[in-house]
C-alpha positions as CSV (number, residue, x, y, z in Angstrom):
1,X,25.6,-13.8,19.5
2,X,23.5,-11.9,22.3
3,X,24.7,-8.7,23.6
4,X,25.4,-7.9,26.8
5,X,21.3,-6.2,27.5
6,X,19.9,-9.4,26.0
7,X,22.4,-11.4,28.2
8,X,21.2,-9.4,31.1
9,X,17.5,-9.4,30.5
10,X,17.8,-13.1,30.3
11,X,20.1,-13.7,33.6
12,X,17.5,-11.9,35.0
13,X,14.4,-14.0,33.9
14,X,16.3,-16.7,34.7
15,X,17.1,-15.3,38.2
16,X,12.8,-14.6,38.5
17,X,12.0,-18.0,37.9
18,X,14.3,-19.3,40.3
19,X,13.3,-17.1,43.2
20,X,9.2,-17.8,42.1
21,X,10.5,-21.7,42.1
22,X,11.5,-21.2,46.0
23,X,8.5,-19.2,46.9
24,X,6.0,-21.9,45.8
25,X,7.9,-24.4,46.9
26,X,8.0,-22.5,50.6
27,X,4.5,-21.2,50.9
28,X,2.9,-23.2,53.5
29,X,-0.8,-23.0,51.7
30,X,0.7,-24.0,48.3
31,X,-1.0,-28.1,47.9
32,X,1.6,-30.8,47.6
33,X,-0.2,-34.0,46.0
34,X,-3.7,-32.1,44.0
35,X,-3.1,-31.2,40.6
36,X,-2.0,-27.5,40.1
37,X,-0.2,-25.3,37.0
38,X,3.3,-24.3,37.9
39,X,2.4,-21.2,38.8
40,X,-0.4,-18.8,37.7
41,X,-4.5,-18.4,38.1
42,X,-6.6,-21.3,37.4
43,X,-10.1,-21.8,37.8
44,X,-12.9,-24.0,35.8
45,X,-11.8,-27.8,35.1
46,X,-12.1,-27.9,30.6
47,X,-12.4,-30.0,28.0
48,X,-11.4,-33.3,29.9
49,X,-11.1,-36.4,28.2
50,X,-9.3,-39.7,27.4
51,X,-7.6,-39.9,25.0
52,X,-4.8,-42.7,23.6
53,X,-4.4,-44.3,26.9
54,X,-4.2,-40.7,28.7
55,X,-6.4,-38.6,31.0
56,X,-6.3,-35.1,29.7
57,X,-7.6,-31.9,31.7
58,X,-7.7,-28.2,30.1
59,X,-8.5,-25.8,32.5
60,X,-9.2,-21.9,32.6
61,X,-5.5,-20.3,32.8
62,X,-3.3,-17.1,33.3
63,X,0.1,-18.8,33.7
64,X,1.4,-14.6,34.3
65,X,0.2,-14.4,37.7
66,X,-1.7,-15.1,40.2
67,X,-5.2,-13.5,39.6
68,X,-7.4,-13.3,36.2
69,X,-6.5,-11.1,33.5
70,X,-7.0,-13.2,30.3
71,X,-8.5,-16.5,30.0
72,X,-6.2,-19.3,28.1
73,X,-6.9,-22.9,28.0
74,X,-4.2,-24.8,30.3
75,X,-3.3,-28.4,29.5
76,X,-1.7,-31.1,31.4
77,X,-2.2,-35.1,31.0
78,X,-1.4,-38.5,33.2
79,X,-1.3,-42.0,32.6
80,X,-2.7,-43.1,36.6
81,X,-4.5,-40.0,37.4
82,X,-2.0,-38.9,39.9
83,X,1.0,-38.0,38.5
84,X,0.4,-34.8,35.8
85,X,3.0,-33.7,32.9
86,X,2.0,-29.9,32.1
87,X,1.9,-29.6,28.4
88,X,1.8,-25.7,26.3
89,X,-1.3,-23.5,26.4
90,X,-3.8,-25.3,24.3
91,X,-5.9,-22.4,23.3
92,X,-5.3,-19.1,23.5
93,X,-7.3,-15.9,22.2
94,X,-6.5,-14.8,18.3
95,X,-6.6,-11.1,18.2
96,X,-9.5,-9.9,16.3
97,X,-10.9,-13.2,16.0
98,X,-14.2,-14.3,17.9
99,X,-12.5,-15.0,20.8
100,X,-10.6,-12.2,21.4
101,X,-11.1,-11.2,24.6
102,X,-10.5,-14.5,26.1
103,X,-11.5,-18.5,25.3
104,X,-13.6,-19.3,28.2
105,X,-15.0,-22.5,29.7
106,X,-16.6,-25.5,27.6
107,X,-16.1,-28.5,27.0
108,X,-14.3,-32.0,24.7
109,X,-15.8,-34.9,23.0
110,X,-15.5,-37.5,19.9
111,X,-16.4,-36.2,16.3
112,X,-18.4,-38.8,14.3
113,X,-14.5,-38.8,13.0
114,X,-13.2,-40.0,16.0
115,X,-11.3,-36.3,16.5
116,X,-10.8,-34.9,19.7
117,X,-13.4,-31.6,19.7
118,X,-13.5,-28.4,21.8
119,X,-16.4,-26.3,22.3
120,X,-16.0,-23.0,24.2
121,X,-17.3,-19.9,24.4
122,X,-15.1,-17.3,22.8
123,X,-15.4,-14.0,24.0
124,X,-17.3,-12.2,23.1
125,X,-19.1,-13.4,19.9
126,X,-20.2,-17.3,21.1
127,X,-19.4,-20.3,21.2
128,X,-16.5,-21.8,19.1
129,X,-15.2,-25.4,17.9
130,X,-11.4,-26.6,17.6
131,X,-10.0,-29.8,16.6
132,X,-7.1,-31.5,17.6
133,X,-5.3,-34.3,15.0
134,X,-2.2,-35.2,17.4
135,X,-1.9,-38.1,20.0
136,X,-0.6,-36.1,22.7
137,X,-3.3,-32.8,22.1
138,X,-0.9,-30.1,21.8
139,X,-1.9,-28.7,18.7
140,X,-5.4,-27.6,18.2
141,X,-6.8,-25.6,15.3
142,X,-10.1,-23.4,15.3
143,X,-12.9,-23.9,13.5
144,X,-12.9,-21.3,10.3
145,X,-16.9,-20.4,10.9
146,X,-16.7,-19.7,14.9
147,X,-18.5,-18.7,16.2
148,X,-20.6,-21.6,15.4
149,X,-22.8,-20.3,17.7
150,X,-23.1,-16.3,17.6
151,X,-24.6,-14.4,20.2
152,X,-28.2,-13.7,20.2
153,X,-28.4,-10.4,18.3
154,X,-25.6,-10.9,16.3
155,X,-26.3,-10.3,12.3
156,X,-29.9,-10.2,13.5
157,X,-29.8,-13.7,15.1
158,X,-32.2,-14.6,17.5
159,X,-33.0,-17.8,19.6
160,X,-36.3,-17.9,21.2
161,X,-36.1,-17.3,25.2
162,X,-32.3,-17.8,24.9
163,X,-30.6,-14.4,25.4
164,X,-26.8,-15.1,26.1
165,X,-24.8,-18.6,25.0
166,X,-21.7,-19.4,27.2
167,X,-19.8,-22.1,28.9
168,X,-21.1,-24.7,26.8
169,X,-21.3,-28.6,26.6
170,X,-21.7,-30.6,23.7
171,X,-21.8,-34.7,22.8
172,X,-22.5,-37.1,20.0
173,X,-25.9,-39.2,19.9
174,X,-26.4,-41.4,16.8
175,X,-25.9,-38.5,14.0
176,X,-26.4,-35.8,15.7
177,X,-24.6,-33.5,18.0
178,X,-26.1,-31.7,21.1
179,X,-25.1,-28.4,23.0
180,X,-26.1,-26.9,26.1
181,X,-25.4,-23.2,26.8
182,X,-26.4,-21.7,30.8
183,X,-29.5,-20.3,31.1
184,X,-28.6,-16.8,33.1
185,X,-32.2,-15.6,33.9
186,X,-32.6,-12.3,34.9
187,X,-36.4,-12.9,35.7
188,X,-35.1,-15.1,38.4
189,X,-36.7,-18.3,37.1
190,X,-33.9,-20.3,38.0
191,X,-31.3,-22.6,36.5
192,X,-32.1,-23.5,33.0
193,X,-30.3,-24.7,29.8
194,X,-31.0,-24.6,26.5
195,X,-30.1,-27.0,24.0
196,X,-28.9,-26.7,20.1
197,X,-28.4,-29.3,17.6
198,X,-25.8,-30.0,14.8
199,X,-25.3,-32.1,11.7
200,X,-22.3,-30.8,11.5
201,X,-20.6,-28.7,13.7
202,X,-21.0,-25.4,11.6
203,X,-24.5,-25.1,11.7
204,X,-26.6,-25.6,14.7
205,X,-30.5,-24.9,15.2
206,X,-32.0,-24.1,18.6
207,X,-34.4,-26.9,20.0
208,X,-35.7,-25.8,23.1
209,X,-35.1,-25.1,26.9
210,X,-33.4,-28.4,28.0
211,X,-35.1,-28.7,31.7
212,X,-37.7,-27.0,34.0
213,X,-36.1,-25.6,37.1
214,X,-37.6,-26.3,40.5
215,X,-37.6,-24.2,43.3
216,X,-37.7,-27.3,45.8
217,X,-34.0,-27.5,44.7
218,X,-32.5,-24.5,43.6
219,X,-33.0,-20.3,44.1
220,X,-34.3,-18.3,41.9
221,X,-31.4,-16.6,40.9
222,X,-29.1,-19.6,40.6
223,X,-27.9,-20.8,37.0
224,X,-26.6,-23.9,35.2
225,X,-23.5,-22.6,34.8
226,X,-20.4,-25.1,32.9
227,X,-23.1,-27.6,32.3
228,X,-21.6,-31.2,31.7
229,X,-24.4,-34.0,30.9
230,X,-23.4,-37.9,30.3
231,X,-25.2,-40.7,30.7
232,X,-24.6,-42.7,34.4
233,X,-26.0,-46.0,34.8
234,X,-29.6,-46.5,33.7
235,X,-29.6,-42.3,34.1
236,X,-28.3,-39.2,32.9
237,X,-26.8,-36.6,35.2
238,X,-26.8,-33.1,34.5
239,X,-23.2,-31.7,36.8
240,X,-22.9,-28.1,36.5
241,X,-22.3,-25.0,39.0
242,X,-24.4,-22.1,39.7
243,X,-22.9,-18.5,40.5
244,X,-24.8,-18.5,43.8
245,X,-24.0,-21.8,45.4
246,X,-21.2,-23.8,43.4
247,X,-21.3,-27.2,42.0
248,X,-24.5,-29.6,42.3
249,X,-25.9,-32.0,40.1
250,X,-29.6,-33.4,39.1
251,X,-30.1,-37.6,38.3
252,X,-33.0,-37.9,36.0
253,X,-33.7,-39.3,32.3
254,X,-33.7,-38.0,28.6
255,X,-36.7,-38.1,26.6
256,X,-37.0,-36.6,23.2
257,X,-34.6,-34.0,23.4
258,X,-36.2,-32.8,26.8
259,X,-34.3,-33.8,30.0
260,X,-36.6,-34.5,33.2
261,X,-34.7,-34.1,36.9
262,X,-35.6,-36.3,39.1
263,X,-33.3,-36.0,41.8
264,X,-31.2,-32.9,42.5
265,X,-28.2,-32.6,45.4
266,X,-24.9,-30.3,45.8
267,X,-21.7,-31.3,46.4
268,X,-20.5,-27.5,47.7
269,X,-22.9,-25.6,50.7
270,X,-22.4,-22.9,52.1
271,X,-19.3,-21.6,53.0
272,X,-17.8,-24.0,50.3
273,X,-15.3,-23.5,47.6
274,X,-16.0,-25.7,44.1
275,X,-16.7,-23.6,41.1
276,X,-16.6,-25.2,38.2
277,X,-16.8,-28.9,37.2
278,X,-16.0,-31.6,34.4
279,X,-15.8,-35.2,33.8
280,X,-14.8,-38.2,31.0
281,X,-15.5,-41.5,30.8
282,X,-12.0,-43.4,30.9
283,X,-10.9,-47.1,29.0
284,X,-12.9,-49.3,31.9
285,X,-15.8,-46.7,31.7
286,X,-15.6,-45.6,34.9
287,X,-17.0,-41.5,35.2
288,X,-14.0,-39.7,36.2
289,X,-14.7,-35.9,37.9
290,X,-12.7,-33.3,38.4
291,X,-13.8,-29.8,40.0
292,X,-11.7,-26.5,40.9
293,X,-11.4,-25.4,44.2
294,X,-11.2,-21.3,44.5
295,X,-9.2,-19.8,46.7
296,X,-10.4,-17.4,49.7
297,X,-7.4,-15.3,50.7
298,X,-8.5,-12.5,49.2
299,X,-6.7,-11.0,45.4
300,X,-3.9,-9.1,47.5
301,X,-2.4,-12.1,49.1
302,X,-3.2,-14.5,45.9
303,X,-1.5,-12.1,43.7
304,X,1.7,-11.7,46.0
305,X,2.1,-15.4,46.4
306,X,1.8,-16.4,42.2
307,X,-0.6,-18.8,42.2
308,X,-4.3,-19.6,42.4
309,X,-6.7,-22.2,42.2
310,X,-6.0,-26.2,42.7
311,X,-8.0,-29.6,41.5
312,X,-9.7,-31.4,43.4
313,X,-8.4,-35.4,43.4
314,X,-10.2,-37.1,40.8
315,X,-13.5,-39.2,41.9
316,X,-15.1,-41.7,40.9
317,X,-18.9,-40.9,39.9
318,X,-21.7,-43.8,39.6
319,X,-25.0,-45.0,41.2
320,X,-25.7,-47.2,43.7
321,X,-28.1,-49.8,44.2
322,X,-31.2,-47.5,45.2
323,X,-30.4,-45.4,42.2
324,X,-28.2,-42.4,44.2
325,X,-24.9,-41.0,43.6
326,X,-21.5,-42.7,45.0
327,X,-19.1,-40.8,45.1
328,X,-15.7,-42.0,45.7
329,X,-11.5,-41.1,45.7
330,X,-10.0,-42.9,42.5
331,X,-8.1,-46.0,44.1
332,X,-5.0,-44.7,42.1
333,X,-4.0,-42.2,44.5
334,X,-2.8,-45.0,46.8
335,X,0.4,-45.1,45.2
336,X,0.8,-42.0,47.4
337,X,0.8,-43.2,50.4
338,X,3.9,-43.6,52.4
339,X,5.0,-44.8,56.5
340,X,1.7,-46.2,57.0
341,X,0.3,-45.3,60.8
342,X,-2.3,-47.8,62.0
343,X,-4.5,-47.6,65.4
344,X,-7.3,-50.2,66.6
345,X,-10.1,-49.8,68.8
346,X,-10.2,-47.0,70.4
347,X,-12.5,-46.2,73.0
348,X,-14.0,-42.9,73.1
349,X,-16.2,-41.8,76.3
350,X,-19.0,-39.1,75.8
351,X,-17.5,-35.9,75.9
352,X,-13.6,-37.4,75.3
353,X,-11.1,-35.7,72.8
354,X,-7.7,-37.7,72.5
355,X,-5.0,-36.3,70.4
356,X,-3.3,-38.5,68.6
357,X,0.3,-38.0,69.3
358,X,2.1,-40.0,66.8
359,X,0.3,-39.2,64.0
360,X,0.7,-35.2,62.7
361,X,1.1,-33.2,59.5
362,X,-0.4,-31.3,57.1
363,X,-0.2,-33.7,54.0
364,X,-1.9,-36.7,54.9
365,X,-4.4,-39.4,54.0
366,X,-6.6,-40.7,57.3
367,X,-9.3,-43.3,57.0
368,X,-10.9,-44.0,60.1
369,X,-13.9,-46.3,60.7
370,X,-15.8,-45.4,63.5
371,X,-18.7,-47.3,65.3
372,X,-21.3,-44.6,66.7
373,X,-23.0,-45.9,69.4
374,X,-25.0,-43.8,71.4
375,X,-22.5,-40.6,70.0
376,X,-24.8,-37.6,69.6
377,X,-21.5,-36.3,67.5
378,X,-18.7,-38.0,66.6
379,X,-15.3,-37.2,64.4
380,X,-11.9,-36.4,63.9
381,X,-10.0,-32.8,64.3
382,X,-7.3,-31.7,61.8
383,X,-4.6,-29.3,61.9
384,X,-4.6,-28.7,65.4
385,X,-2.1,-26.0,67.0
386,X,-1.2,-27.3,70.5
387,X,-3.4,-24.8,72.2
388,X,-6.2,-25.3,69.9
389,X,-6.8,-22.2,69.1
390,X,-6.3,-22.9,65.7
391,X,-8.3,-26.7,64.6
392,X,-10.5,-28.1,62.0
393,X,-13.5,-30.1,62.9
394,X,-14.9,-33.1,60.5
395,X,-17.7,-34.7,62.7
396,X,-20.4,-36.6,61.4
397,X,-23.8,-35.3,63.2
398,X,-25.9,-38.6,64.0
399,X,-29.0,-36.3,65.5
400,X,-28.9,-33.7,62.7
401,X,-28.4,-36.3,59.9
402,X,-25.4,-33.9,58.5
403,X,-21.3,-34.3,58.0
404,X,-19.9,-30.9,58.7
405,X,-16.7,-29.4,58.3
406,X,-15.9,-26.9,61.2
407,X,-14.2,-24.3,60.2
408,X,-14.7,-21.2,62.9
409,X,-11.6,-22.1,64.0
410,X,-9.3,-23.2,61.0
411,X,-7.3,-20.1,60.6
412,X,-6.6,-17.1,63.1
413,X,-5.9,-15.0,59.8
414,X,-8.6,-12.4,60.3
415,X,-8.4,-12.2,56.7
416,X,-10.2,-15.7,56.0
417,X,-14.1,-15.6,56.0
418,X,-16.7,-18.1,54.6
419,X,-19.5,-16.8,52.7
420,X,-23.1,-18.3,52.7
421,X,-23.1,-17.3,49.2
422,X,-20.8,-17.2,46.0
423,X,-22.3,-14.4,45.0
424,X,-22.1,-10.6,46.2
425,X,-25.4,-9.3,45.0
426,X,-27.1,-12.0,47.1
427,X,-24.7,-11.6,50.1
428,X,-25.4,-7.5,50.3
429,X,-29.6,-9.1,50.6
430,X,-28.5,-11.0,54.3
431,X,-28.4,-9.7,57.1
432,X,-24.6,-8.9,57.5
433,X,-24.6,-11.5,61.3
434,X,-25.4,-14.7,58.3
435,X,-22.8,-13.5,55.7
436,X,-20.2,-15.9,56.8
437,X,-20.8,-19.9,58.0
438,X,-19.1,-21.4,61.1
439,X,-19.0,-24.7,59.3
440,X,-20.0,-26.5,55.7
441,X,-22.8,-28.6,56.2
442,X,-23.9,-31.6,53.9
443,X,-26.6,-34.3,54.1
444,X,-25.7,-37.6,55.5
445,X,-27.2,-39.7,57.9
446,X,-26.2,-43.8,58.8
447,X,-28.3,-46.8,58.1
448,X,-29.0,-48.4,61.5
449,X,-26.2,-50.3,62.6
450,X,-23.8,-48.8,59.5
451,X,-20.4,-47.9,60.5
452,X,-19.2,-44.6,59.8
453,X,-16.0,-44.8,57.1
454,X,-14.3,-41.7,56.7
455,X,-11.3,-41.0,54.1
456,X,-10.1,-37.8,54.7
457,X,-7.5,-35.8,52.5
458,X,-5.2,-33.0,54.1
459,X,-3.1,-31.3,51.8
460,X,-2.4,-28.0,53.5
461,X,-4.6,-25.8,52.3
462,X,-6.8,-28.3,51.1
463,X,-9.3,-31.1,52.8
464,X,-11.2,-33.4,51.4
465,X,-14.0,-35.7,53.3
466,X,-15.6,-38.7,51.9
467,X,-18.1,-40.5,54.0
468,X,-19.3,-44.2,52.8
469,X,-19.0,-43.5,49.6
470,X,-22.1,-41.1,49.4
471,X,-20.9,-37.8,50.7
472,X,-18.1,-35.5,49.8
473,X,-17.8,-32.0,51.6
474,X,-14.7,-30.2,49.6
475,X,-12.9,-27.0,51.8
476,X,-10.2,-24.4,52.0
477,X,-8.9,-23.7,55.2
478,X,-5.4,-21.5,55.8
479,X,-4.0,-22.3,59.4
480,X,-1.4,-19.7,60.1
481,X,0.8,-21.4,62.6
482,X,3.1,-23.5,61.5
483,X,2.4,-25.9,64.7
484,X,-1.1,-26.3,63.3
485,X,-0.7,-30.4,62.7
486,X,-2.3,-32.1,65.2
487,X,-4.7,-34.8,64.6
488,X,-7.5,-35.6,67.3
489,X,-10.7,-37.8,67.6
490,X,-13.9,-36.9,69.8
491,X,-17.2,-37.8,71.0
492,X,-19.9,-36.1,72.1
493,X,-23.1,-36.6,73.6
494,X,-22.3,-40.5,73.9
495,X,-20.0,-43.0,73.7
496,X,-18.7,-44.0,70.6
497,X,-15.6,-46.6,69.4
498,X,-13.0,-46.2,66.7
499,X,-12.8,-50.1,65.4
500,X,-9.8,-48.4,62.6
501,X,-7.8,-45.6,61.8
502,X,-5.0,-45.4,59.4
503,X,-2.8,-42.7,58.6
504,X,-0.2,-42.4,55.3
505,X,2.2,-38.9,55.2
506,X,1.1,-38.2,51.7
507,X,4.0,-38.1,48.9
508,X,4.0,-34.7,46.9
509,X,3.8,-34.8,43.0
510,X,5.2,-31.2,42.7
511,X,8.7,-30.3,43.3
């Protein structure tokens, strides 16, 4: 039987969980619908993959609180992408082993078994493999040679140009298997990869430097950090996210172990929040992405409220027609849609703003199909407080060819700034006036005579804007009023008319 201490100590851990329980569940930033650990840091998306009818994501976690400490491999799984079940840590670090100071990011594929594989990068001797041999992947054991791929230096092991390996990829082609490690350069050469080869899994040989860098796309001092590269149509995409500006992706082709970009974009910009990407092909083999949204208030109000760090909602990656990315919401998330609100053309004169009375919250799913005209601007404002002092601006900008997020005015917590870049070093180089952004800004411009379609996700802190499938702009804003709900539509410069806009209160997944 317990004694009366252990009876206490346990009354009381009881009596924590409850009262962390009511916090979340009160804390007016906390998401209600994107995917989230109960409580806890979380940052880059790991290791997803489908697996025996279910979508699993691993994810960098510290389930005991809400900043990092030590990083663990989360776990949680769905059958429709929408509704999550949070399994037990999946990895964890093994004291004295490779790893022991923390199982960082990487990512999951197929052996030529058919086994579900990790590869990570085990702090701080390289990167490491585990296998998993259980339908649900709970149970995963470590490869008994990790690292599999030491760290240059280590027992006099050397690989050419490549001086660190971390945050790795891998995959299966024919016989072989592939890895990609970031290239972090401190010659300022820009992103680079490099990629090792396998027979099988223990052993692995370096090739070469995966891709040139170009400095019509990137900095000099961004990397290819997370790197995740999977074939996309009649192309291969190479997703990863650079310490300096966040997630971005190049579209090009593979040729003898050599990848050549030929496109490049972002999907964060300035003043945005993703951080660290991953994706699986599903049953129907549609290209399923999932990113991680960071958080901004700062580590004294993240650790104070237990939590931080959230998903984005799972998209849809492929190419259209003209060989470009599409980018859209997984039709799934529908399910989640309740008390539909529906408006029908609505005139808007140039300079007009109409607030839309009957339609408010912080929680909701709009998609609004506008018809320009002779709109200089045009767009929708979110989380409005009555006064508008506090207001969120989504506006697609016809004469700039740009969708941009507003966000000067999104929070009147002082607290909340923007940064131009990720990355500190870089911000101390700007003057300190261009630090911080007024808005996120992302290419986008209309075909002549092309309606605008927005689908726009607001899930308090949260929003997520897709434009005609081929733009995404993914942000964190923090109003602090409570009254901060209103929804609004405007024009400016011109005329413009809102042929539809429909509007669903969205139905949390968390308690």
């Amino acid at each position: 039987m317990l004694g009366k201490t252990e009876i206490d100590k346990t009354e009381a851990l009881i009596d924590s969980a409850h009262a962390l329980k009511d916090a979340l569940r009160q804390d007016r930033h906390r998401p209600t619908y994107h995917f989230l650990p109960p409580a806890g840091w979380m940052n880059d998306i790991n290791g997803a993959i489908f697996w025996q009818g279910r979508y699993h994501i691993f994810f960098q976690h510290n389930p005991e609180g809400g900043w990092w400490k030590w990083m663990q491999w989360g776990h949680a799984s769905s059958v429709d992408l929408v509704h999550w079940v949070h399994h037990p840590i999946a990895l964890t670090p093994t004291p004295g082993g490779p790893d022991r100071d923390g199982c960082f990011s990487g990512g999951a594929f197929l052996s030529k078994e058919g086994v579900p594989t990790f590869i990570y990068y085990g702090v701080p001797d390289g990167e490491c493999i585990a296998t998993s041999g259980d339908d649900l992947l709970i149970h995963w054991t470590k490869h008994p040679d990790n690292p599999v791929i030491p760290q240059p230096g280590t027992n006099g092991l050397y690989y050419g140009e490549c001086k660190h390996v971390h945050d790795p990829c891998a995959w299966l082609a024919g016989d072989t298997y592939y890895a990609l490690t970031n290239r972090r350069d401190p010659e300022d050469r820009g992103d680079g990869a490099f990629l090792f080869r396998s027979q099988d899994l223990a052993h692995w040989q370096p090739v070469s430097l995966f891709y040139e860098s170009d400095r019509r796309w990137t900095e000099g001092d961004e990397d290819c950090a997370v790197p995740d590269f999977f074939p996309l149509g009649d192309k291969h995409m190479l997703l990863f996210c650079s310490h300096l500006q966040a997630t971005q992706y190049y579209l090009g082709r593979l040729e003898h172990e050599r990848f050549i970009p030929e496109q490049h974009a972002r999907m964060s910009w300035p003043g945005g929040q993703l951080g660290g990407p991953r994706t699986l092909a599903d049953a129907s083999g549609r290209r399923i992405f999932f990113d991680w949204i960071r958080e901004l208030r700062g580590e004294e109000q993240e650790r104070a409220s237990g939590w931080s760090g959230v998903m984005t909602l799972p998209r849809v990656l492929s190419l259209a027609d003209e060989g470009t990315l599409r980018i859209d919401p997984v039709p799934e998330l529908e399910v989640l849609r309740m008390q539909p609100h529906v408006r029908r053309d609505i005139h808007l004169a140039a300079g007009a703003e109409i607030a839309l009375d009957d339609i408010r919250g912080d929680c909701l799913e709009l998609a609004v199909q506008i018809e320009p005209a002779k709109a200089e601007a045009v767009g929708v404002k979110v989380r409005c407080s009555p006064d508008g002092a506090e207001q969120t601006v989504v506006l697609y900008d016809a004469a700039a060819g740009k969708l941009k997020v507003g966000i000067s005015r999104s929070s009147l917590d002082e607290e909340i700034r923007y940064p131009y870049y990720r990355n500190q070093k870089a911000l101390s180089r700007m003057p300190e006036e261009a630090r911080c952004v007024a808005a996120q800004e992302a290419p986008f411009a209309l075909a002549a005579g092309e309606t605008l379609t927005l689908r726009v996700f607001l899930d308090r802190s949260v929003l997520e804007v897709f434009a005609n499938g081929r733009q995404c702009i993914t942000q964190r804003i923090y109003p602090s009023r409570s009254d901060s709900t209103g929804i609004a539509l405007f024009s400016r410069g011109g005329s413009a008319n809102v042929e539809l806009l429909e509007a669903w209160p969205m139905a949390p997944i968390h308690d």
